[in-house]
C-alpha positions, 0 to 999 in steps of 0.5 A: 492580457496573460502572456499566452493570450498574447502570444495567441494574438502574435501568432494569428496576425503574423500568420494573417500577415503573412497570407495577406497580398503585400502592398502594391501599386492599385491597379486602379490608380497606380500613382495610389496604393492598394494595401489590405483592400483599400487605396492609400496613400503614404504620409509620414514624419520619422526617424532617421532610418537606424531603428534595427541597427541601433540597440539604444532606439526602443523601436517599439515605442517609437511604432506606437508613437507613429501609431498614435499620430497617424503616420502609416509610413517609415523608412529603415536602413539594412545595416550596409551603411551606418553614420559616426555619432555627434559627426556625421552630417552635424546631427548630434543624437543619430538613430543611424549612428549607435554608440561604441559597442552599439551597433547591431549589424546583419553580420556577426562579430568575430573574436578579433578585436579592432572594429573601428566604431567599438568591439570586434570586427565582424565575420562576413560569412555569419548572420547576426541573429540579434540583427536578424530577430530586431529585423523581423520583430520590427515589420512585425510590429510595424505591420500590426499597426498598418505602418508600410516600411521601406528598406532601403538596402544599401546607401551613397557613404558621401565621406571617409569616415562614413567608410572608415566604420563600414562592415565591408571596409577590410579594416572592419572584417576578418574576410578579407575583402578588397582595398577600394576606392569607396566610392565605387563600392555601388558598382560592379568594379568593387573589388570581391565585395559584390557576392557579399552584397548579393548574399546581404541582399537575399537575406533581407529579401528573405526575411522580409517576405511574409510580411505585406507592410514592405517595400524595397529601395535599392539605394539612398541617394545613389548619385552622391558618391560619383554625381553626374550633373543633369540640371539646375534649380536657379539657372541664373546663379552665378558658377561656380554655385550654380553646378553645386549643392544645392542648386544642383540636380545630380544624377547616377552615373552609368556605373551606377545604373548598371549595378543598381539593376544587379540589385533589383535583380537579385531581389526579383529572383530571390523573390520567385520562389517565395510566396511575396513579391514586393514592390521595389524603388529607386531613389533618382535624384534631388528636386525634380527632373524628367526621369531619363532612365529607371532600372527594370522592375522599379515601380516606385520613383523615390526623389529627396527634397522633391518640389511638386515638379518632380510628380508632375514631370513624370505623372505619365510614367504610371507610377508612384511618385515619392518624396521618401526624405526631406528634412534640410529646410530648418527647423520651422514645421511650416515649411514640411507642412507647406511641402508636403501639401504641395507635393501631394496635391499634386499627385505624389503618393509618398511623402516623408520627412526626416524627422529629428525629434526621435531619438535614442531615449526620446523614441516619442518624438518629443526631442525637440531642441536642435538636432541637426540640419532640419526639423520635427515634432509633435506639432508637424506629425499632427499637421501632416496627419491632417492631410494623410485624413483630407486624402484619404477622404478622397476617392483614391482608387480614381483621383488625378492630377488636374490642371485645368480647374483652376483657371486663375488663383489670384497671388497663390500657387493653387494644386487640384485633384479631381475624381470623374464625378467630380470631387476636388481636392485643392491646395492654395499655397500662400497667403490670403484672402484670395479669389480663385476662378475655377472652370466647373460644370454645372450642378449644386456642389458642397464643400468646406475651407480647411485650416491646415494647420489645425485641421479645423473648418475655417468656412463652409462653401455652397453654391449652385452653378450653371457651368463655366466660370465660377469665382470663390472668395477664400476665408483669411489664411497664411502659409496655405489653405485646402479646400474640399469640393463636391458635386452633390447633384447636376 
């Protein structure tokens, strides 16, 4: 295609973009979403969030690959936050930590030397337009290949030396900003550095806003500076394991709270004289907890490592149930697989996992030796890709939740959607052959047994039912099995 005809191409669909109503909750089923037309929901396996920020990560090639592979779903750092190569959290090739002289931020350098991660300090008062161009150049292309992108704009900085590269530490910027406790840097009480945040913040919002495929969240993993202890996974480990990682389930504190709903503020009030309003999330917590408390204008509740509990303890708050980020499980693509069928399945909307095959030259995926502290490749996107297209073969826009259905599966976990007139989709989580009692009403009903990890038909179900009781016999399988069933006629 000549460079004019493309150029063409780019126009029309950034414009067709721009019209378009962004992404949001579908009024129909909001633990779904409505984008361009059509409930979906979001699956993905991606990189580790430094895309724009990184100027070795060829982002481009690495939407595509998302592209090929089914994924329709990413998450992106802003540039507040940034990790310390072959350091930070033991990952070796970081896409959120760019070498010396690397790192494209929102802000511009100065001329003084001395920028602790490589180059000048920056000037706080000025844009970075490379940061600026990549930014929206990114959603661009993310958008062109129906991929949704949350930013996420400010993150927890969990150590010192996350904080010693940071842009708003004072040692790194030319503005003078204050000497604080770091980890109060997510709260009102952060010294001048709250008009900078605010100014950040508007800008991305700004940027962001002709484009249908965003979504906000607030922050990653707020809790993590100033966690305050809500519950436990194993309440019958011994202390002092038992109140910490990872059998704890931490929470943000008040402070948090309070400048986290600033945050979501800024974003609506920047957005009201804009054409787009975007959904916005918040990240709550690890695991699963009843949700206490969430920030005004929030539609999306983000949880990390979420078990299914964590969509079925708030199912009723009538919003999206996400797992924007795992990745702490190893390096087997049976456990991600086996997590994201039983969160989804049991009603979640999101599921992403951190993906370490991506990395600054490897932007295919293909990066597969170790890489830090989980997984990813080629083999589990191809798998998860296997359930976004069992999900999306369902009825969306009038799914739910079903506990009832399954009245017994026999040495499995089973998870069931359901629609009204009656198309079920099933997990069963374990090993088989298993027998499965189901409680159906009446009517001739076709289905199939779906291999999860190939995605092939591993059996054909048919049968005519009275009503009431009805026992199937699964095929042979490990590590999970998914049934599709349908209702033909009563």
């Amino acid at each position: 295609m000549p460079s004019a005809t493309r150029a063409i191409v780019l126009l029309a669909f950034v414009f067709s973009a721009a019209s378009a109503e962004p992404i949001r909750l579908d009024p129909k089923n909001p633990h779904y979403f409505l984008f361009r037309g059509k409930a979906v929901a979001l699956i993905a396996s991606g990189e580790h969030y430094g895309a724009v920020m990184n100027a070795d990560f060829d982002y481009h090639r690495y939407l595509a690959t998302l592209a090929a592979e089914g994924m329709n779903y990413t998450r992106l750092f802003g540039g507040s936050y940034r990790e310390v190569p072959a350091q930070s959290f033991g990952i070796q090739r970081n896409t959120l930590a760019p070498e010396p002289g690397r790192f494209v931020a929102p802000w511009a350098r100065s001329e003084t030397p001395g920028y602790e991660g490589g180059g000048n300090k920056f000037d706080l008062d000025r844009w970075n337009p490379e940061f600026i161009a990549r930014f929206r150049d990114f959603l661009s292309e993310a958008a062109k290949r129906g991929i949704v992108v949350e930013v996420t704009l400010f993150s927890s900085h969990y150590q010192e030396m996350q904080w010693k590269v940071s842009a708003l530490n004072p040692a790194n910027n030319v503005n003078g900003t204050d000497a604080i406790d770091w980890k109060k840097l997510h709260s009102l009480d952060n010294g001048n550095l709250l008009p900078r945040q605010e100014r950040y913040t508007r800008m991305l919002v700004r940027e962001a806003n002709a484009f249908d495929n965003v979504v906000f969240e607030i922050q990653n993993e707020p809790w993590s500076d100033r966690p305050v202890l809500a519950d436990v996974v194993n309440p019958y480990l011994q202390l002092p394991a038992r109140d910490t990682y990872p059998n704890s389930v931490d929470v943000a504190d008040e402070l948090s709270i309070v400048w986290q709903a600033r945050v979501a503020e800024w974003i609506a009030s920047e957005e009201r004289a804009l054409p787009n309003h975007h959904l916005i999330a918040q990240n709550y917590c690890n695991f699963r907890l009843p949700v206490r408390q969430l920030v005004p204008g929030v539609s999306i509740v983000n949880f990390h490592c979420a078990y299914p509990e964590a969509v079925l303890l708030n199912y009723g708050l009538g919003k999206a149930i996400s797992c924007d980020e795992t990745g702490f499980l190893g390096r087997g693509d049976a456990l991600y697989r086996r997590q994201a069928w039983n969160f989804m399945l049991s009603g979640g909307s999101v599921f992403d996992s951190l993906d370490y095959s991506f990395s600054p030259g490897r932007e295919d995926g293909s990066d597969t030796e170790p890489n830090g502290p989980g997984g990813g490749s080629p083999a589990l996107r191809r798998q998860l890709r296997i359930l976004g297209d069992f999900l999306q073969k369902l009825p969306l826009e009038n799914l739910a939740l079903d506990t009832r259905c399954v009245k017994h599966a026999a040495g499995v976990y089973a998870r069931v959607l359901a629609s009204p007139k009656r198309e079920y989709g099933m997990y069963l989580d374990g090993g088989g052959p298993t027998e499965v009692t189901l409680e159906l009403p009446a009517g001739d009903y076709l289905g199939e047994w779906l291999n999860i990890e190939t995605g092939g038909i591993a059996r054909p179900e048919s049968f005519r039912h009275a009503g009431g009781d009805k026992l199937l016999r699964s095929p042979e399988f490990r590590d999970g099995i998914a049934l599709r069933l349908k209702r033909t006629s009563r």
